[in-house]
C-alpha positions as CSV (number, residue, x, y, z in Angstrom):
1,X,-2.8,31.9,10.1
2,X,0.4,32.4,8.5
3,X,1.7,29.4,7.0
4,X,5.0,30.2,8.5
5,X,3.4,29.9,12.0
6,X,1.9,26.7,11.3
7,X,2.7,23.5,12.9
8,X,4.8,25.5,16.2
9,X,5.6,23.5,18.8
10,X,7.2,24.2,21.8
11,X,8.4,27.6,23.3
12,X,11.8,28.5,21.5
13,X,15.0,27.2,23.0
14,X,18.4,28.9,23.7
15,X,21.9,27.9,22.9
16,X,24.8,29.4,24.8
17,X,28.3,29.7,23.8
18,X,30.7,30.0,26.6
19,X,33.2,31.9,24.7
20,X,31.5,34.6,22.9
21,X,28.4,34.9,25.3
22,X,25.8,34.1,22.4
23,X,22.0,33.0,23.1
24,X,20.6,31.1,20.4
25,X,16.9,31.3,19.4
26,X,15.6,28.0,17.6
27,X,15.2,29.9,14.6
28,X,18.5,31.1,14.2
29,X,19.3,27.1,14.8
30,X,17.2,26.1,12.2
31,X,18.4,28.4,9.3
32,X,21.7,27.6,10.5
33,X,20.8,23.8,9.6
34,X,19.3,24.3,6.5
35,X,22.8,27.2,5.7
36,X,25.2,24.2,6.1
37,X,22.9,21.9,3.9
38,X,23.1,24.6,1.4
39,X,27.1,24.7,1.6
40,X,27.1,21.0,1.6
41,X,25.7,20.9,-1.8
42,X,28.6,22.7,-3.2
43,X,30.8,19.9,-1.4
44,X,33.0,17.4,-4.0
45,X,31.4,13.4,-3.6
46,X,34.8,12.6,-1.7
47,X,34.5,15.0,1.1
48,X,30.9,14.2,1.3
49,X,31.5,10.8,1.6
50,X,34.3,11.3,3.8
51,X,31.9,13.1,6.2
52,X,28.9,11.2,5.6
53,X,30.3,7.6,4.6
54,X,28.9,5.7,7.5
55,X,24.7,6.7,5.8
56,X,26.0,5.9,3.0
57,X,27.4,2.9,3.9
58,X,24.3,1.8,6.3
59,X,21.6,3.0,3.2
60,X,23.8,0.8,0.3
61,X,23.9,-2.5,2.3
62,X,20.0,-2.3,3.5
63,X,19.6,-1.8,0.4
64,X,21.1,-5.0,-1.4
65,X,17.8,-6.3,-0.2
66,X,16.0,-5.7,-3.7
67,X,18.4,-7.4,-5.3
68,X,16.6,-10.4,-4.4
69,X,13.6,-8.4,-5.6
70,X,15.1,-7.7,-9.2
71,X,16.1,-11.1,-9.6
72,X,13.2,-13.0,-8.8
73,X,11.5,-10.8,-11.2
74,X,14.0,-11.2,-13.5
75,X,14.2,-15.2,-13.3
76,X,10.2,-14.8,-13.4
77,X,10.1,-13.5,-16.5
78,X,12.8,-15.2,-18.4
79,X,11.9,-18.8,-16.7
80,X,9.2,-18.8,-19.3
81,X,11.8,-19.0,-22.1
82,X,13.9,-22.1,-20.6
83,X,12.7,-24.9,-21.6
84,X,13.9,-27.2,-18.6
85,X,11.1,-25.0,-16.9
86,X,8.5,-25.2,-19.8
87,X,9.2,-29.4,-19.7
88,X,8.2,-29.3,-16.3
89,X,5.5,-27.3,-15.4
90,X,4.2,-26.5,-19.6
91,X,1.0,-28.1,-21.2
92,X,1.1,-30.4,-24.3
93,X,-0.1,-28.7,-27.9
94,X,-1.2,-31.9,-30.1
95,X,-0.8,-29.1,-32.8
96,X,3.0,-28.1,-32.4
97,X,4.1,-31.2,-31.0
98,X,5.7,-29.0,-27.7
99,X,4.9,-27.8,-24.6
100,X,4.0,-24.3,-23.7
101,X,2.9,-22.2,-20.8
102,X,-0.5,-20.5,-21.5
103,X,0.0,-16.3,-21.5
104,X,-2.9,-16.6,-18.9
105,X,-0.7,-18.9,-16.3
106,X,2.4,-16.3,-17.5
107,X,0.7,-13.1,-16.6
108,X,-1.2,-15.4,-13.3
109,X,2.4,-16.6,-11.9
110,X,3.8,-12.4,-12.2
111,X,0.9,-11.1,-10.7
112,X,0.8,-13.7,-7.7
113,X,4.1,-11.6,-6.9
114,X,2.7,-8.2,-7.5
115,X,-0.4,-9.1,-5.1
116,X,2.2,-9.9,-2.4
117,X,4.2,-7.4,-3.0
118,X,0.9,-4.5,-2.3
119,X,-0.2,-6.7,0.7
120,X,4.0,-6.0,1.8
121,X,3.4,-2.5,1.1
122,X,0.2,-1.8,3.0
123,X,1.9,-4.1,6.3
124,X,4.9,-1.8,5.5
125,X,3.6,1.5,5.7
126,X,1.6,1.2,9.0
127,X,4.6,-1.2,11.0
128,X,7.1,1.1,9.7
129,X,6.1,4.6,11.1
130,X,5.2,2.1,13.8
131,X,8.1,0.2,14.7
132,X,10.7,1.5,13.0
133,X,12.9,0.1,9.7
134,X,15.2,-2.0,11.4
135,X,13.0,-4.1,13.1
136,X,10.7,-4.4,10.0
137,X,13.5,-5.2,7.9
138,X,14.8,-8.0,10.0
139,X,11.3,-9.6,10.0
140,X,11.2,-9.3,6.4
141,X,14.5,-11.2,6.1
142,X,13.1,-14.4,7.9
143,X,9.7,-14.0,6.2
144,X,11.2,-13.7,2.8
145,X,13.7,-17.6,3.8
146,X,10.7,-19.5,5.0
147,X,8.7,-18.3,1.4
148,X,11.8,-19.3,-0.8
149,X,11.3,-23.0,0.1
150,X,7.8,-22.9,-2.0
151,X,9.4,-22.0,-5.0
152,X,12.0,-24.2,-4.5
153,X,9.9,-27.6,-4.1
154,X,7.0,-26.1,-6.6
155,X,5.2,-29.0,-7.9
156,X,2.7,-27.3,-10.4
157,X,2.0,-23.6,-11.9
158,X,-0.7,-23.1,-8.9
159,X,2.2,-23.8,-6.7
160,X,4.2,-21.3,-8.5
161,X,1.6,-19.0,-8.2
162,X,1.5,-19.0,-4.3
163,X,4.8,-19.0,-3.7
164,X,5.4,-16.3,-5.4
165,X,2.6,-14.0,-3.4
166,X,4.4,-15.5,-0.5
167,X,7.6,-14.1,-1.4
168,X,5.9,-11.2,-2.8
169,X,4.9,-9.8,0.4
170,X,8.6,-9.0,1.9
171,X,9.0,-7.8,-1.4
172,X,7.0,-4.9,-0.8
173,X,8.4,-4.3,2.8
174,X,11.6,-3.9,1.1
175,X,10.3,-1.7,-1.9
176,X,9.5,0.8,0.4
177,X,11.4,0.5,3.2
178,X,14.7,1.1,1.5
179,X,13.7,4.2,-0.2
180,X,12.1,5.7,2.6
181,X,15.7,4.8,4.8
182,X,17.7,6.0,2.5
183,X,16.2,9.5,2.0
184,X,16.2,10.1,6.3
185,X,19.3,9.2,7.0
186,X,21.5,11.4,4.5
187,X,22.2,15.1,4.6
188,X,20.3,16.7,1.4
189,X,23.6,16.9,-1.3
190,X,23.6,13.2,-0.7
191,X,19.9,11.8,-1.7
192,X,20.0,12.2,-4.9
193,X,23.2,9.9,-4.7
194,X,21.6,6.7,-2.4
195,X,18.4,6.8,-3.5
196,X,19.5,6.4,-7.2
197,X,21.5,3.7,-5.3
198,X,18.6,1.8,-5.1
199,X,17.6,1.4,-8.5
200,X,21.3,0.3,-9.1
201,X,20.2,-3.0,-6.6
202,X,17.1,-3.8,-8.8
203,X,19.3,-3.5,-12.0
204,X,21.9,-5.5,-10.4
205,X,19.3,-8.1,-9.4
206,X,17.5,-8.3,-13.0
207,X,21.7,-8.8,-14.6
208,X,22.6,-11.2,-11.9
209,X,19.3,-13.1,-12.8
210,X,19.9,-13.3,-16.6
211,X,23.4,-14.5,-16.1
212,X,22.2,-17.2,-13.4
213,X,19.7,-18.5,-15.9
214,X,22.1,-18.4,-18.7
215,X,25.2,-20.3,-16.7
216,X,22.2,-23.2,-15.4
217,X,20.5,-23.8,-18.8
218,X,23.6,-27.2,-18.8
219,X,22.1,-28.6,-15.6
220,X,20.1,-31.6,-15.7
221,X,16.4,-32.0,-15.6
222,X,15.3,-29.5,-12.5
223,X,17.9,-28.4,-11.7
224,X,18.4,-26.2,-14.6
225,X,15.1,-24.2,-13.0
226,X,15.7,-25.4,-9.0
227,X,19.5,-23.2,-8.7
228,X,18.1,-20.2,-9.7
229,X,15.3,-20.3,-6.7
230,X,17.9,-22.3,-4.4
231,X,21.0,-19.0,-4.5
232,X,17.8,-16.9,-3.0
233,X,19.1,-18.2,0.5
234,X,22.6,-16.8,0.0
235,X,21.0,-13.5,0.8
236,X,18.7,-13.5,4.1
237,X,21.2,-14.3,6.9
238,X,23.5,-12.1,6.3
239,X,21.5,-8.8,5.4
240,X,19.0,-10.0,8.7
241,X,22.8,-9.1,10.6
242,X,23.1,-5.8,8.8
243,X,19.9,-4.8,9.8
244,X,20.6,-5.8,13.4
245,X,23.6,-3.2,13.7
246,X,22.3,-0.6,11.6
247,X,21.1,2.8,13.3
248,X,17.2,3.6,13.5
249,X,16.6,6.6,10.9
250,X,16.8,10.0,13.1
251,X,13.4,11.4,11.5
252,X,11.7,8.4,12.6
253,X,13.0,8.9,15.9
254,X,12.2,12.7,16.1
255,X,8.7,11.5,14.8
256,X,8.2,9.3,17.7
257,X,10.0,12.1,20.3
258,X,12.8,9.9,21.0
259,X,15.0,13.1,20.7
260,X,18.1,11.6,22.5
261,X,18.1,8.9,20.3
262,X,17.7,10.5,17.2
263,X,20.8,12.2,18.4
264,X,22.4,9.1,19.1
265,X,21.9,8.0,15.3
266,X,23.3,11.1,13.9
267,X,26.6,10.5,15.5
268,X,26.6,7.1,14.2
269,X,25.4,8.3,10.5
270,X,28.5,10.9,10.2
271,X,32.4,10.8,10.8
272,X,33.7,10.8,14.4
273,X,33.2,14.6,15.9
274,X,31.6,16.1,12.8
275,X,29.1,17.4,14.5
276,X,29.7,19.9,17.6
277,X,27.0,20.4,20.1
278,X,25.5,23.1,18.8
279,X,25.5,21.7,14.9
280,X,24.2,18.8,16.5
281,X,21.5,21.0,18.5
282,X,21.0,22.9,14.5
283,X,20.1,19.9,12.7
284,X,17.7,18.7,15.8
285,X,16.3,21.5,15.4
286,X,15.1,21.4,12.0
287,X,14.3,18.4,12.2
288,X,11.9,18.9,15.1
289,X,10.5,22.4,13.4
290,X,10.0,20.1,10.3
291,X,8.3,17.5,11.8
292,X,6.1,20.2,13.9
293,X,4.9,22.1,10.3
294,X,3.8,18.6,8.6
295,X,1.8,17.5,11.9
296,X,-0.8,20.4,10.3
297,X,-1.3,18.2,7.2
298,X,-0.5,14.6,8.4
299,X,-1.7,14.8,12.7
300,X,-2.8,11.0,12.9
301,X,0.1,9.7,10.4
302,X,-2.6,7.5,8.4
303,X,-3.1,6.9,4.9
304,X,-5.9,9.3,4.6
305,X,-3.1,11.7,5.3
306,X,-2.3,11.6,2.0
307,X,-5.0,12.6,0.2
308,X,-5.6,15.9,2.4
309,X,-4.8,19.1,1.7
310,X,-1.5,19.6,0.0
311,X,-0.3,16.2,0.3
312,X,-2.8,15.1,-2.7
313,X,-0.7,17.0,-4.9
314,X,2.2,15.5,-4.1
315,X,0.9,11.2,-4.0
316,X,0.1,12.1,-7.2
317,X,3.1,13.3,-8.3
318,X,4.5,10.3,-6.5
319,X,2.3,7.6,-7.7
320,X,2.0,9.1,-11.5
321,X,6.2,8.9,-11.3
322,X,6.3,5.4,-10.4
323,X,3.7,4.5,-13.0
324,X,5.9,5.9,-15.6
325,X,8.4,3.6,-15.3
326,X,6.1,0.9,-16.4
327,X,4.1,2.8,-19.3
328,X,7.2,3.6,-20.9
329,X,7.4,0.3,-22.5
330,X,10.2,-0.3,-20.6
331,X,8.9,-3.4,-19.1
332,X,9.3,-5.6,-22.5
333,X,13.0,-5.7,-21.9
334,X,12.1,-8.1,-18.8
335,X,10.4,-10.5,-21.7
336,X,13.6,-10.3,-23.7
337,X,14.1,-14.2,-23.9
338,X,10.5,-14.7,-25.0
339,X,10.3,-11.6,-27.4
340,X,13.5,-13.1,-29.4
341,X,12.5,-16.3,-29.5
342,X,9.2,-15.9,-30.8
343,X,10.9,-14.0,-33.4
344,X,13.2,-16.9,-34.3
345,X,16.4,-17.1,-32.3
346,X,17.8,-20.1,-31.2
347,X,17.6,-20.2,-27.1
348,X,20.9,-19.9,-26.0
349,X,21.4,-17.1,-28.2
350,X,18.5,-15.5,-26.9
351,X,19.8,-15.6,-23.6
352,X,23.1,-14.1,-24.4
353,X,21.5,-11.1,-25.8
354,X,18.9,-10.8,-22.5
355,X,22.1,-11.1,-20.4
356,X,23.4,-8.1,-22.4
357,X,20.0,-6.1,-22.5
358,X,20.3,-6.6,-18.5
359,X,23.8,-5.8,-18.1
360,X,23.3,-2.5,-19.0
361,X,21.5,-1.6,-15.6
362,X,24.8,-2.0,-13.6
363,X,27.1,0.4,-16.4
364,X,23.8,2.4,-16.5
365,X,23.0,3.3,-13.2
366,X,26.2,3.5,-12.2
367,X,26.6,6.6,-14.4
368,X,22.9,8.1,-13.6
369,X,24.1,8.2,-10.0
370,X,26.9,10.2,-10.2
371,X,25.2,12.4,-13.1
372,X,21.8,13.0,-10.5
373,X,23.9,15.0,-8.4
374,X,24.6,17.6,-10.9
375,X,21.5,17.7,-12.9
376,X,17.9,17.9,-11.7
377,X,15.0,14.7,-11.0
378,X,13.0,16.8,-13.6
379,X,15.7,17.0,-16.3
380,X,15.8,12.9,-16.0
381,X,12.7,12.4,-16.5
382,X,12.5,14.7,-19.7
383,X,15.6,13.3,-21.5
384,X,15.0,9.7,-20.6
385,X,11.3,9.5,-22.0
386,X,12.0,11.4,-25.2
387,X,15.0,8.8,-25.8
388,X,13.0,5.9,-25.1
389,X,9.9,6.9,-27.0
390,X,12.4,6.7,-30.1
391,X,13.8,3.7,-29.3
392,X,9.9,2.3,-29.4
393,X,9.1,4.4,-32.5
394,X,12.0,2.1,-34.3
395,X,10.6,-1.0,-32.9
396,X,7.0,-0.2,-34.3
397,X,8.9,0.8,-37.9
398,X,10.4,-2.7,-37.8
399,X,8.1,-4.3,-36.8
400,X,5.6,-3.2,-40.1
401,X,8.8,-3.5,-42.1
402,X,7.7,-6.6,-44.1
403,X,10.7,-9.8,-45.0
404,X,13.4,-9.0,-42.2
405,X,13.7,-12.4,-41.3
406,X,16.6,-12.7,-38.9
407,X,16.9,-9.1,-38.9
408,X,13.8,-8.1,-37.2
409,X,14.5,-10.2,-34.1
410,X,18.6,-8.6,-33.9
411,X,17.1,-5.2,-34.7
412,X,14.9,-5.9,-31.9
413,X,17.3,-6.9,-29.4
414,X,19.5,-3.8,-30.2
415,X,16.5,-1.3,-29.8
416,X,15.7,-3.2,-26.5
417,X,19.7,-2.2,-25.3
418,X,19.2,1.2,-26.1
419,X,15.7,1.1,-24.0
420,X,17.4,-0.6,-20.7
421,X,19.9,1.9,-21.3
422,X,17.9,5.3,-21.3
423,X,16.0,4.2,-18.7
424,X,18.6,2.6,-16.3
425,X,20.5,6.3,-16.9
426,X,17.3,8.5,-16.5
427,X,14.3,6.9,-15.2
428,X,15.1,4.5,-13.2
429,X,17.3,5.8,-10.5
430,X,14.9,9.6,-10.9
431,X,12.0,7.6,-9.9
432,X,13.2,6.6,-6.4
433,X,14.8,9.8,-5.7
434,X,11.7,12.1,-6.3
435,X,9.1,9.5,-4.6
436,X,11.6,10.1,-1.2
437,X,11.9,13.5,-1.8
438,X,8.1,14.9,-2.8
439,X,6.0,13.4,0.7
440,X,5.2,14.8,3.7
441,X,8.1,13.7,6.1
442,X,5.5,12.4,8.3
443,X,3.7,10.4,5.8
444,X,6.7,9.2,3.7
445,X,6.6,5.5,3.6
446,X,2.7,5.6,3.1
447,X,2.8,7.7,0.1
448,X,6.3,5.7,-1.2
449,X,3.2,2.5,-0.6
450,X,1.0,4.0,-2.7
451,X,3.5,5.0,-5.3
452,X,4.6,2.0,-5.6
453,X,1.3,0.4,-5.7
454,X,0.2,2.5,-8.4
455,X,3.4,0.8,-10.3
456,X,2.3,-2.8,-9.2
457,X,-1.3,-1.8,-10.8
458,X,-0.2,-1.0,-13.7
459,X,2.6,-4.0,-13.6
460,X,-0.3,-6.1,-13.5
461,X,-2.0,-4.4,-16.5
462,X,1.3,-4.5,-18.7
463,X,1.5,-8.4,-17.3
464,X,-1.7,-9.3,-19.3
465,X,-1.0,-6.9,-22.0
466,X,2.8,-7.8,-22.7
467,X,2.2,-11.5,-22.6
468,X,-0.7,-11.4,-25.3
469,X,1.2,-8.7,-27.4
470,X,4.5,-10.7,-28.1
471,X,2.9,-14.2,-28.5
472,X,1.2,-15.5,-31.1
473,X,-2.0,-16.8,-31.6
474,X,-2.9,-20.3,-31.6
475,X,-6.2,-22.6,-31.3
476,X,-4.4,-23.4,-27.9
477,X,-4.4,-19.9,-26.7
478,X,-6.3,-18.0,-29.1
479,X,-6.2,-14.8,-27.1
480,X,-2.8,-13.9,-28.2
481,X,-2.2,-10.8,-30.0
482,X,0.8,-11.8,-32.1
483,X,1.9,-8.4,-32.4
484,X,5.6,-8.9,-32.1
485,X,7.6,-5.8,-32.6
486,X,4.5,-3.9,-33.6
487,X,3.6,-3.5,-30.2
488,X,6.5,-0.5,-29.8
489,X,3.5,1.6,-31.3
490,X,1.7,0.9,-28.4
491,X,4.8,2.2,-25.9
492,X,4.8,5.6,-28.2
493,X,1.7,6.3,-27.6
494,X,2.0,5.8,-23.7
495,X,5.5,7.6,-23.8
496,X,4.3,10.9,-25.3
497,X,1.3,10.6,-22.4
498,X,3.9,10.5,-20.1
499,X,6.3,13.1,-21.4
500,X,2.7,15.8,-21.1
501,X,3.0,15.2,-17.7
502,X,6.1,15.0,-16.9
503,X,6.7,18.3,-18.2
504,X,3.7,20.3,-16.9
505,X,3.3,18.2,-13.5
506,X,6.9,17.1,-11.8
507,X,8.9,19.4,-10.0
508,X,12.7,19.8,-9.4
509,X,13.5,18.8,-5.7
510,X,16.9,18.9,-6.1
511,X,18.9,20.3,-3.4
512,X,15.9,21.2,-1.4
513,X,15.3,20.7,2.2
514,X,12.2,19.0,3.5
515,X,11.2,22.2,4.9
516,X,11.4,24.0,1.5
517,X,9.7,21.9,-0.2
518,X,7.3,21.6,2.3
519,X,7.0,25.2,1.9
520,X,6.5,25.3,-1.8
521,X,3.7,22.6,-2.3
522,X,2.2,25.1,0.7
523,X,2.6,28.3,-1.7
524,X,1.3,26.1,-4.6
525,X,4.4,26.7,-6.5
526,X,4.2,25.5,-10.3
527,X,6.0,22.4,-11.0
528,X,8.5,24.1,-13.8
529,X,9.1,27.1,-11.6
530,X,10.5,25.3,-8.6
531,X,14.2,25.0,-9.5
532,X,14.6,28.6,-9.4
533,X,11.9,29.4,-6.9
534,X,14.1,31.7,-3.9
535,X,12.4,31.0,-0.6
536,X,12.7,33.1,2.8
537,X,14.0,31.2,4.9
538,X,13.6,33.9,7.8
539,X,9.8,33.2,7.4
540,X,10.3,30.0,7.0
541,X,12.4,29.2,10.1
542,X,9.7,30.9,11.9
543,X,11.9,34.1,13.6
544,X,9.7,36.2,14.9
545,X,12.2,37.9,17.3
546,X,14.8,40.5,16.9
547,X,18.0,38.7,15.0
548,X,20.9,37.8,17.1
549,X,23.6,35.9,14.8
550,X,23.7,35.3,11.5
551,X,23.1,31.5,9.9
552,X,26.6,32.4,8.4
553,X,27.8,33.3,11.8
554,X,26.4,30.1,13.7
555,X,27.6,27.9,10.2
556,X,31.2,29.6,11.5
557,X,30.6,28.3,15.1
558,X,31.9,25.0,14.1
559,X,35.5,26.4,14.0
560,X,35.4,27.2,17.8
561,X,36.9,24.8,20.0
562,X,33.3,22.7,21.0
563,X,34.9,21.6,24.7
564,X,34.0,25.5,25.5
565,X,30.5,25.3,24.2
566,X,27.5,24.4,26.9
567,X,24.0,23.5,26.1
568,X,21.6,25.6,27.8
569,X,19.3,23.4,30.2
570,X,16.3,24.3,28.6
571,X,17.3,22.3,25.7
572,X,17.2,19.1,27.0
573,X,13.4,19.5,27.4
């Protein structure tokens, strides 16, 4: 069969306009849909957002729920180097005279989060081609308020431990359910844009998180520790409301053949009478043709989905992207506090320099996402990986430099800027674009799980690693590495893995429908030819029939006065 033919649903269906007497086949609709996408692209950010400011709007506060998410981490992390927290919940060394928290109960307390965060993602990629985002999202919310209170009246590391799987779990929900949201309810000029978005909230978490810690290291006793955990609550209530209000995503909607209110959404997504009723009928239409071609590769929307056929291809593509965010050393910048104060700065000026490292993510981002846009996913992930693999390359050099003193740990530190700032400009906000943009439509959120599984593996790996590599050895923990600023040799090596397959492996998906790129993973299309790859999109809208209008000609019909235009019958079925 024809791949063009594959996935047909129903009989095609007719449009009529009153005024010129046209009939409407649906693939004339559909490459009408995919026409005005095309012109969309060439749109300036404030007409897009003038048009489209209600998704944008809708994705962007949804999303301020992994803030919470990159500031736990963030407080996690950088706990470790206050020493209110160390006085409470450290061991005593007879040998040193102080109290320290083993690497083991360091990496033990992070990966309690990471194993609630996968058990989030599995839950979240069954209830949420299930039930929908908004109602997954709004049980997250009261989920993730109950599990703050554990951290907040932690007794003990094992306490610690739990209560960060506990949170850990709507964690995950929100990992992927933002992404996945984000990418279904914008037009395709404006993914690039609100999926970066969501990088910007982790960033913004991780900065907020830094300066929290720095501002409470003057409180007494616990409560230097107790703040951080206790401003978790500011967030639940009022994001639980904003998932209330906000519109289901259409796709899901056209998955689940709720046609009418999928429509119902779009309005709510776009500016008051964008759409007419046949642009609205157009982008139905595609939507529905999409959905139909992707049943062929995902029928019983499962897991298993995406490891058949041509999906494999792209989970990989998915889950090797999201890994490289981790094995591009990247992840030592979140052990700032720890790194420079093992290599001899005083705390608070340790602090001050992690605030700075982290501050970079908002200024960062911020740029990325208004650069994505205009360069390709691909073209990120090339010039971000080459920058940060010689930003490691000058850590290893000091760190084999021999009597720096104070100048290793401020050479460091500086290095470690430069990192945050590559990646918070290149592969960061990338990451979250391409793992929206590369699944099956049907499958999304379950590939974005495994994706971001994959990252929580390998978090887990880089938790025992990084740990042991920037602590020293001693007889009380004599499985430390002690490598210091050496270990930037190690995050070379794993950087020039990553730049091999970056280059022969991920694709450019920018500007690219769905049903293009559907079509291209379909035609096996080489990774580094599909930015300039021309598709047909006669074939692939599926017309089989003698041509009627133009897609220019029914992109026009938006000028015509819509109260003349009448919906056939047969479209309502």
């Amino acid at each position: 069969m024809d791949l063009s033919e594959k996935g047909r649903a129903a009989p095609q269906y007719e449009v009529r306009d009153a005024i010129n007497d046209k009939e409407y086949r649906e693939s004339d609709l559909i490459e009408a849909a995919i026409a005005t996408g095309e012109e969309e692209t060439k749109l300036s950010l404030r007409v897009l957002f003038r048009t489209h400011g209600k998704a944008a709007m809708w994705s962007m506060l949804l999303s301020l729920a992994l803030v919470m998410e990159g500031m736990d981490v963030g407080l996690v992390n950088n706990f470790f180097g206050q020493q209110a927290y160390v006085d409470r919940f450290g061991f005593w060394d007879a040998a040193t005279q102080k109290k320290y928290i083993p690497a083991d109960w360091q990496a033990a307390i992070n990966n309690g989060q990471q194993i609630g965060a996968i058990a989030g993602l599995l839950l979240n990629g069954w209830a949420q081609s299930k039930f929908g985002s908004r109602k997954m999202y709004m049980l997250a919310m009261a989920m993730l308020a109950a599990c703050i209170f554990v951290l907040v009246f932690a007794q003990n590391l094992p306490m610690l431990m739990i209560g960060n799987m506990l949170c850990g779990v709507p964690w995950g929900v929100f990992q992927t359910l933002t992404t996945a949201y984000a990418a279904e309810i914008c037009p395709v000029a404006m993914r690039g844009y609100l999926t970066s978005w969501v990088s910007m909230c982790w960033g913004t978490g991780s900065f907020l998180a830094a300066l929290v810690l720095r501002a409470c290291l003057g409180l007494p006793g616990d409560w230097a520790w107790k703040v951080p955990y206790m401003l978790q609550w500011l967030w639940p209530v009022p994001l639980f409301f904003v998932g209330y209000f906000a519109p289901e995503s259409p796709w899901w909607l056209v998955r689940m053949e709720r046609y009418e209110d999928a429509e119902i959404a779009l309005t709510r997504l776009a500016a008051k009478d964008h759409y007419t009723p046949l642009m609205m009928q157009q982008q139905l239409a595609l939507m529905k043709h999409t959905n139909e071609r992707q049943k062929v590769d995902a029928q019983s929307v499962s897991y298993m989905d995406c490891f058949r056929g041509v999906n494999l291809r792209r989970t990989e593509i998915a889950c090797i992207v999201f890994a490289i965010q981790v094995w591009s050393g990247q992840g030592i910048c979140a052990y700032a506090t720890v790194f420079l104060r093992n290599a001899g700065m005083a705390e608070t000026m340790a602090f001050n320099y992690s605030m700075a490292i982290q501050s970079t993510n908002i200024f960062a981002t911020g740029i990325a996402i208004f650069l994505i846009g205009r360069y390709g996913r691909r073209f990120f992930y090339l010039y971000g990986l080459s920058s940060i693999t010689i930003w490691q390359l000058v850590i290893g050099i000091v760190g084999v430099i021999p009597n720096l003193g104070s100048s290793t740990s401020i050479a460091v530190a500086a290095m470690m800027i430069l990192i945050n700032l590559s990646f918070k400009l290149s592969l960061g906000p990338a990451c979250y674009t391409i793992i929206s943009e590369i699944p099956n439509t049907r499958i999304r959120a379950h590939t974005i799980v495994l994706a971001r599984s994959t990252y929580i593996i390998s978090n887990v790996i880089c938790g025992q690693l990084i740990p042991r590599m920037l602590n020293a050895a001693t007889a009380a923990a004599p499985g430390n590495w002690g490598w210091g600023a050496k270990c930037g040799w190690f995050w070379v090596a794993t950087c020039i893995l990553s730049l091999t397959y970056t280059f022969f492996r991920i694709p450019e998906t920018r500007n690219r429908t769905f049903l293009e790129l559907d079509y291209m993973f379909h035609q096996r299309v080489p990774a580094r030819q599909f930015r300039r790859y021309e598709v047909d999109m006669s074939a692939l809208a599926g017309a089989n029939d003698e041509r009627r209008p133009s897609a220019t000609e029914l992109v026009d019909e938006k000028k015509v006065d819509v109260e003349q235009l009448e919906v056939a019958p047969a479209l309502a079925k």
